[in-house]
N, C-alpha and C positions, 0 to 999 in steps of 0.2 A: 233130186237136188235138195238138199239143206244148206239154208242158209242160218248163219249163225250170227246173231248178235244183241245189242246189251238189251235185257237178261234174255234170249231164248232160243229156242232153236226152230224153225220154222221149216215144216210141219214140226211138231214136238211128239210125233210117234210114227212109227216106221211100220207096218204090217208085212210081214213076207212067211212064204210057206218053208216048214221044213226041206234043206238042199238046195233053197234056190240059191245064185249068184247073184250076191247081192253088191250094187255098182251105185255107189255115193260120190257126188259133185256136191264138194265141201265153197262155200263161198261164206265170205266176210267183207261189211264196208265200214265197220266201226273202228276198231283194236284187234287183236290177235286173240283167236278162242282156241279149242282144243276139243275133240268130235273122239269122245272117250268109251268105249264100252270095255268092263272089265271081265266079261262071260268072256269076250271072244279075244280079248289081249288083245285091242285093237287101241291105238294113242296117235291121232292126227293132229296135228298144228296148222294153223291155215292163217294168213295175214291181211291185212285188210288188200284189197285189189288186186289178191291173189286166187285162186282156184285149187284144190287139191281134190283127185280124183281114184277113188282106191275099191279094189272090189274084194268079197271077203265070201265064201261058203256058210250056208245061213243050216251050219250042221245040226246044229243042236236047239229043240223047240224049248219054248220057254217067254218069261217075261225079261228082259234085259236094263237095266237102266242106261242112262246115256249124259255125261255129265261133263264139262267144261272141267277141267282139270290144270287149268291155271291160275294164276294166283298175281296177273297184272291189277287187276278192276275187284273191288270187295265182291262185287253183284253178280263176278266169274262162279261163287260158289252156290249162288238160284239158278243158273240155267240148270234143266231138268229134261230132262226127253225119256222115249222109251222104243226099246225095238220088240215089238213082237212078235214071234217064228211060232205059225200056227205048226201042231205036226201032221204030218203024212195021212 
């Protein structure tokens, strides 16, 4: 579960092994954020008192960043996170 909001992401790094199934429970109670990695083409939106729930192939090991990619709130452009896919 990440929880998103003004500025951060909570936890603000993600650990998973190379190939796992990785299952994020997007939550917000402020404004509307965005739960962005750009390695895996992955762009969520999530509203405030809403829930968005998505799972994604953790294919490729590496460091990833993870960034709020809206542009409602000046302080959308400090959230910072990170996912990182130890490998095999």
């Amino acid at each position: 579960t990440v929880s998103a909001r003004k500025y951060a992401f909570v936890p603000p790094r993600i650990e998973v092994r190379q190939d796992d199934l990785v299952k994020i429970t997007l939550t917000t109670d402020d404004i509307p954020h965005s739960f962005t990695i750009d390695g895996y083409r992955i762009a969520k939106r999530v509203n405030p008192g809403q829930t968005v729930v998505f799972e994604f192939r953790a294919d490729e090991a590496g460091r990833f960043p993870v960034y709020c990619n809206l542009t409602i709130d000046e302080g959308c452009k400090a959230m910072r996170g990170e996912l990182i896919v130890r490998p095999r």
